[in-house]
C-alpha positions in Angstrom: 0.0 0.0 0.0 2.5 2.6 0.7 4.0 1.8 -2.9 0.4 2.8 -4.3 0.4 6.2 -2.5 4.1 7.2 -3.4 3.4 7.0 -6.9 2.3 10.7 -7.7 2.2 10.1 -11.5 -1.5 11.0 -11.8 -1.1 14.2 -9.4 1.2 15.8 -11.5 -1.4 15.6 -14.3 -4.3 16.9 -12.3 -1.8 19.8 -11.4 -0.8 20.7 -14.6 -4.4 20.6 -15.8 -5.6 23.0 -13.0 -2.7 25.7 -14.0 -3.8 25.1 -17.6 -7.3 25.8 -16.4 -6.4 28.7 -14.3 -4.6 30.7 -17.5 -7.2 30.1 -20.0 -9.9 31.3 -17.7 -7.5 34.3 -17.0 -6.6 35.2 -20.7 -10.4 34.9 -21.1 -11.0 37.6 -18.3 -8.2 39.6 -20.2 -9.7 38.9 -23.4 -13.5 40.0 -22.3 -12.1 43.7 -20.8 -10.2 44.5 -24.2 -12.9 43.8 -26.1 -15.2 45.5 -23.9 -12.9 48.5 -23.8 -12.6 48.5 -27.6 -16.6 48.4 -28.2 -16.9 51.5 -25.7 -13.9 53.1 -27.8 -15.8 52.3 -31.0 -19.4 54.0 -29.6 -17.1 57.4 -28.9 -15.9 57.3 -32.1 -18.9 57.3 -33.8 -20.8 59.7 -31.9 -17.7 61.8 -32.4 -18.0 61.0 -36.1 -22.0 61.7 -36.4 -21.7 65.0 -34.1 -18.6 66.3 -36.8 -21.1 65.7 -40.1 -23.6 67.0 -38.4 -21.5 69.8 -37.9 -20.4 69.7 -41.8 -23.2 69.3 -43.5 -25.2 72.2 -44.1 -29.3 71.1 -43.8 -29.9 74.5 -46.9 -28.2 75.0 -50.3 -29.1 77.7 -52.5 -31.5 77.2 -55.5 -31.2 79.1 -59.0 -29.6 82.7 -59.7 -28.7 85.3 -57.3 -30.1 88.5 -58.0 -29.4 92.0 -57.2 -31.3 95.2 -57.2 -29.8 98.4 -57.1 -30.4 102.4 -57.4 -28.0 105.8 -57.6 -24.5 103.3 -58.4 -25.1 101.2 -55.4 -26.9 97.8 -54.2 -30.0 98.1 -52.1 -30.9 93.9 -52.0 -29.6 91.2 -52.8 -32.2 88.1 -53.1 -31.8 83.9 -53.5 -34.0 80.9 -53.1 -33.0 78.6 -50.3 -34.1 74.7 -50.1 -33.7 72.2 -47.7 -31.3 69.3 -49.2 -32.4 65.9 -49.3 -32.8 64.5 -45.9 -32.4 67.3 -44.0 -34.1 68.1 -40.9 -36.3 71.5 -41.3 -35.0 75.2 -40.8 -37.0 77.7 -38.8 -37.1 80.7 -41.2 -39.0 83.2 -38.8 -37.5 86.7 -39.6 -38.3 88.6 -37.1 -36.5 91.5 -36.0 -33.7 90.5 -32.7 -35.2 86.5 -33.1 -34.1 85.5 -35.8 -32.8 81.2 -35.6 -31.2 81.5 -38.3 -28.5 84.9 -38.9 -27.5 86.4 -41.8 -24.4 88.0 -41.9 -22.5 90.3 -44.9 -18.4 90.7 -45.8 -16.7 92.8 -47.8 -12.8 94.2 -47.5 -14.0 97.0 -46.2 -16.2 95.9 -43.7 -18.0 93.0 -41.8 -21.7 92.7 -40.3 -22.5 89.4 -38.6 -26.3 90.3 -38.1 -27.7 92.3 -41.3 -31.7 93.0 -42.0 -33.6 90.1 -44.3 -36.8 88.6 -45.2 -38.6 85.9 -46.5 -41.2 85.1 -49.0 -42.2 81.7 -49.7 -42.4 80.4 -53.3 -44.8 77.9 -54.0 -45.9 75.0 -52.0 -45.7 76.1 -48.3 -47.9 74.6 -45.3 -48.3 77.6 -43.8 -45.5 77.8 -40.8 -41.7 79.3 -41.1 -40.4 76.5 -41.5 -38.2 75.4 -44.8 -39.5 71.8 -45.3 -38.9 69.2 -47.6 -40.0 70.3 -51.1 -40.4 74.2 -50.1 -38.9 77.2 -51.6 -38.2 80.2 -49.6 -36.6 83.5 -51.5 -34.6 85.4 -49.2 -34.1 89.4 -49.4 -31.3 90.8 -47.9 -31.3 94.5 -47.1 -28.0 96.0 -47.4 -29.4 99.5 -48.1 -28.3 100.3 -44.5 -24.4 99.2 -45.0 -21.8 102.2 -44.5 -20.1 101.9 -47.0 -22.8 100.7 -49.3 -21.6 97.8 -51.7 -20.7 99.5 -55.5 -19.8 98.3 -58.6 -17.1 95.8 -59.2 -16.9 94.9 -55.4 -16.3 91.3 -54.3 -18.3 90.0 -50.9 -20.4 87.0 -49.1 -23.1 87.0 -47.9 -23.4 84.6 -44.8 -26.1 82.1 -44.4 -25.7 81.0 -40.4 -28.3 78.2 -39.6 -28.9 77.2 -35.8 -26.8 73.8 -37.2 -25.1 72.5 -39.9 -22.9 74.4 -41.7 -22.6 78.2 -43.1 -23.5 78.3 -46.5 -21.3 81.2 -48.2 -23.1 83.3 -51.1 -19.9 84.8 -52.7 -20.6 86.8 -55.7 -18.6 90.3 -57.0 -21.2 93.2 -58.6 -21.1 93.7 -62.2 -18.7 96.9 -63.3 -22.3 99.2 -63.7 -24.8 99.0 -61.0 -28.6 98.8 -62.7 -31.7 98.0 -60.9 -31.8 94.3 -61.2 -28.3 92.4 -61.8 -27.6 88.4 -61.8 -24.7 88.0 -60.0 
């Protein structure tokens, strides 16, 4: 009997089978955080992605010509047609005077004004509110009568579209070299 209990052939085994074991469940405990850091890594990512096109993409773009309308050598109005682009979540155009959503602002070389005068009229179909839906036309007037210096012939500048998101959409056109009372730019 004592020659039965000295032979520790099948212990050995046993031990190397728990230590086996014991590193394959901790390479799987290892394995499980990594992978739950990376899919946590990969959410932040993505909301960082989505948060920067939203930031990008601009929810307007302007439709057809841009017009000017001028008396006495300089430009009173400039007017364009703004659409929503496909997919785009709906604008609140309500021009109001000091609550305005979205701003319109005007730059030349000699000058810049981030909040200038405009209105809106609505071309076509239009369900009644003030806001630019899917499908709807809205022509935008831009007073620049008030500007100081007032905008001449052969002057370049941009006119600023700033939307409560999305990006700016720049209207950069330069007035013809004689100012008449309605000019496509």
């Amino acid at each position: 009997m004592s020659k039965n209990m000295k032979n520790e052939r099948g212990q050995s085994a046993l031990e190397t089978a728990i230590i086996l074991i014991a590193f394959v469940v901790v390479a799987s405990v290892f394995a499980f955080a990594i992978l739950s850091s990376g899919s946590k890594s990969t959410e932040k990512g993505q909301s960082a992605i989505n948060a920067g096109l939203e930031g990008v993409q601009s929810s307007m773009t302007v439709k057809g010509t841009v017009i000017a309308e001028g008396t006495a050598g300089n430009v009173d109005d400039v007017v364009f047609t703004l659409a929503l682009v496909s997919g785009g979540d709906p604008v609140d155009l309500t021009a109001t005077a000091g609550n305005n959503t979205v701003v319109i602002g005007y730059r030349d070389e000699a000058q810049l004004v981030n909040e200038v005068t405009w209105t809106v009229e609505w071309i076509g179909a239009n369900d009644g509110d003030e806001l630019l839906e899917d499908g709807e036309l809205a022509e935008i007037t831009v007073d620049l009568a008030t500007l100081s210096p007032r905008l001449q012939a052969s002057t370049a500048f941009t006119i600023e579209v700033k939307p409560p998101k999305g990006a700016v959409i720049n209207v950069t056109r330069t007035t013809p070299a004689a100012i008449e009372a309605v000019m496509e730019l």
